[in-house]
C-alpha positions in Angstrom: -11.5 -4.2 15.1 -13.2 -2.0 12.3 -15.3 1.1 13.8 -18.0 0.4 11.9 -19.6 3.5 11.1 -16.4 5.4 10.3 -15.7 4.0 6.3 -15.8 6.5 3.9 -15.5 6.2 0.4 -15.6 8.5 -2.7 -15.4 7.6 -6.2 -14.6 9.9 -9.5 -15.7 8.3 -12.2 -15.8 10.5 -15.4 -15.4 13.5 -13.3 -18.9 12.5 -11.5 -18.7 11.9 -7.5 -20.5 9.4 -6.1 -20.3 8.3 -2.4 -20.6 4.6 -1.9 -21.8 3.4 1.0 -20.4 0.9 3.4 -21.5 -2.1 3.6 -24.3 -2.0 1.3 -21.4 -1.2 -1.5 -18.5 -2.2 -0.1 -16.7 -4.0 2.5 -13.6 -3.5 4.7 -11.4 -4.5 7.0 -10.0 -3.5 10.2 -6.2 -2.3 9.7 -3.6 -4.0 11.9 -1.3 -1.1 11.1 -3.5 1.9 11.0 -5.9 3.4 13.9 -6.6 5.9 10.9 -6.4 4.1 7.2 -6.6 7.2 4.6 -5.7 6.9 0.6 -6.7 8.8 -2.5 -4.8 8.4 -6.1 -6.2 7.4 -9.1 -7.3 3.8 -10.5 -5.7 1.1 -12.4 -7.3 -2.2 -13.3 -5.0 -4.8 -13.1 -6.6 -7.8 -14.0 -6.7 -10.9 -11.1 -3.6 -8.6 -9.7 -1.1 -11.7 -10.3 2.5 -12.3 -10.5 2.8 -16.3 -11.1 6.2 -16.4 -13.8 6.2 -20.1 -13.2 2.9 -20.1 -14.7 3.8 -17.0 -17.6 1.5 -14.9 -16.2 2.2 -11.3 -15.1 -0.9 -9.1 -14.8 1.2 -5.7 -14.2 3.1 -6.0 -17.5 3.2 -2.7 -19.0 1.6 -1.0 -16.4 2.5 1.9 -14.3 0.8 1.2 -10.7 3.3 3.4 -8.8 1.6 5.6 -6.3 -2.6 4.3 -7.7 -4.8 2.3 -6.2 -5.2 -1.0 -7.9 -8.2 -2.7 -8.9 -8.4 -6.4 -9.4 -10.7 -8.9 -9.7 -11.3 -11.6 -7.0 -9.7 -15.4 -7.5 -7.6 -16.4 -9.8 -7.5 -18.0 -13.8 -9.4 -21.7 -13.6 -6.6 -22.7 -15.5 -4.0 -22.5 -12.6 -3.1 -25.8 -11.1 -5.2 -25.3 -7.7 -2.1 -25.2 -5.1 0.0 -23.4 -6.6 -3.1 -20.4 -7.5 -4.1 -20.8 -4.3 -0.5 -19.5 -3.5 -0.6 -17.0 -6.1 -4.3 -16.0 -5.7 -3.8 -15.4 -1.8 -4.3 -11.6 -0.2 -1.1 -11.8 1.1 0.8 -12.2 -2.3 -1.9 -10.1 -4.5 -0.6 -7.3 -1.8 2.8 -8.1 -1.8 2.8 -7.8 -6.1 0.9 -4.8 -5.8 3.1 -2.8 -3.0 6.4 -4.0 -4.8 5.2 -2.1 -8.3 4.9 1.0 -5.4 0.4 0.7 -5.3 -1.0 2.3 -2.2 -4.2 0.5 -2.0 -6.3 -2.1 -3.3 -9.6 -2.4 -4.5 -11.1 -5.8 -4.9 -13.9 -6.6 -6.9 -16.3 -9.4 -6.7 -16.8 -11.8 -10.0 -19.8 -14.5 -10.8 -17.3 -17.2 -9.7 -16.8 -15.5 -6.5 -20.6 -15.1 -6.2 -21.4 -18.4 -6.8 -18.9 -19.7 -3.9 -19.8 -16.8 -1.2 -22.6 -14.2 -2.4 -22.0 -10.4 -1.6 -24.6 -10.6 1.2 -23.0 -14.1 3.3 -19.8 -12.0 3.3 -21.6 -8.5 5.1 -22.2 -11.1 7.6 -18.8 -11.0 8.3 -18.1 -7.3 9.0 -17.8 -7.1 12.7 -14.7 -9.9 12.5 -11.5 -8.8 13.8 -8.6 -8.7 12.2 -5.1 -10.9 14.0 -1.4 -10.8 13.2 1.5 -12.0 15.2 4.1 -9.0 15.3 7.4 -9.2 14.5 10.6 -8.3 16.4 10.6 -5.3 14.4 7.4 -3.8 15.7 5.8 -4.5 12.1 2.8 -6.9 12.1 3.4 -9.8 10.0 2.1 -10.5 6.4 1.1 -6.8 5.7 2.9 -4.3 3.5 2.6 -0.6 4.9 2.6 1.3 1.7 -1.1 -0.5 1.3 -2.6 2.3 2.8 -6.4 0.9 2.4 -8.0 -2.1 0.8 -12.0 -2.8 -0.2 -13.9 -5.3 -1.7 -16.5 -4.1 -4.2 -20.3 -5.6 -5.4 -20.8 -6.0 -8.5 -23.5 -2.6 -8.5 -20.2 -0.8 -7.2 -17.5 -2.5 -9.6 -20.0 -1.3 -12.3 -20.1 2.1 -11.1 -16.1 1.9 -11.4 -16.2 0.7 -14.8 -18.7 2.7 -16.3 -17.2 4.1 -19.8 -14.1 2.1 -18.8 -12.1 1.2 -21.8 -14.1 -2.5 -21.3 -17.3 -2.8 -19.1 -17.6 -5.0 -16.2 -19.9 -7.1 -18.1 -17.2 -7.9 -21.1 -14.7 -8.8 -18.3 -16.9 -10.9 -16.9 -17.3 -12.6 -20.3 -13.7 -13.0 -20.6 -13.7 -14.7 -17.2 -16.3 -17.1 -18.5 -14.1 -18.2 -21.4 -10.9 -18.5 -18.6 -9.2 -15.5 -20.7 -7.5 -13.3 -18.4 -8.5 -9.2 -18.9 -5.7 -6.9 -19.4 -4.9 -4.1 -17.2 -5.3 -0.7 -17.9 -5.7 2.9 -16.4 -9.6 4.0 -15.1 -10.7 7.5 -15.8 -11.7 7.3 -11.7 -10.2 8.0 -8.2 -10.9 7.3 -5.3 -10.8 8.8 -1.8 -11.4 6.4 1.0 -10.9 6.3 5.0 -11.7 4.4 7.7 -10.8 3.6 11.5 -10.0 0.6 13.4 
């Protein structure tokens, strides 16, 4: 379980600090891995944060995630076929492509689509749910990567605090989304500083 008021998080954005607060802002999860969950690096948008070859799509191409937090956006293209993006789309693969290019955490951030399915404020009223994994013979609960050292899911008033003076605003990848283009990745001026204790 998540101790709710011990969340944290700082963003730079454009050498400005600004605390966001939880879960007004953000929301979180309780680590099965952590009693403390601690990261801080610097940001890379990476798009839906998919790896689907099958489908010629690779939202890491060309970018260096090693040792950042990733950002990505929630869901996956409407053009995937619906099992197999379901598949792709899930948390446990979007974690697994991001620890395997070496990321650290994971920031997730809402879209209209998303909004439209399960607004911001239905999903606060799921904060106090706690978190179950079988665990292996190894000691190592199953279906989580340990080099994801801490994971959030940002509203859109956050998401636009992240990409203020981004190389594209919130709102034009929103509009790409619209048109069922997939955004491509790159490096945010912003880092982030984020703990919390389950």
């Amino acid at each position: 379980t998540l101790l709710q008021a011990s969340p944290d998080l700082t963003l730079t954005v454009n050498g400005e600090t600004i605390n966001l607060v939880y879960p007004k802002d953000y929301l979180t999860g309780p680590s099965t891995l952590f009693t403390d969950s601690q990261v801080s690096g610097d940001m890379v948008f990476v798009g839906y944060g998919i790896v689907a070859e099958t489908l010629q799509h690779n939202d890491y191409k060309g970018l260096d995630v090693d040792g950042k937090v990733v950002v990505m956006l929630s869901g996956k293209p409407q053009s995937f076929p619906s099992e197999e993006g379901a598949h792709f789309a899930s948390g446990k693969e979007k974690s697994r492509y991001a620890a395997e290019r070496g990321a650290i955490g994971i920031v997730t951030v809402t879209t209209p689509r998303r909004e439209k399915v399960r607004p911001y404020e239905k999903s606060m009223a799921y904060i106090h749910t706690p978190s179950l994994r079988w665990i292996g013979k190894d000691g190592i609960p199953g279906g989580v990567y340990p080099q994801i050292l801490n994971t959030a899911y940002f509203s859109k008033p956050a998401a636009q605090i992240l990409f203020k003076d981004a190389k594209m605003s919130l709102d034009s990848v929103y509009e790409l989304l619209e048109k069922d283009a997939s955004p491509e990745g790159f490096a945010l001026n912003a880092s982030i500083d984020f703990t919390k204790k389950s």
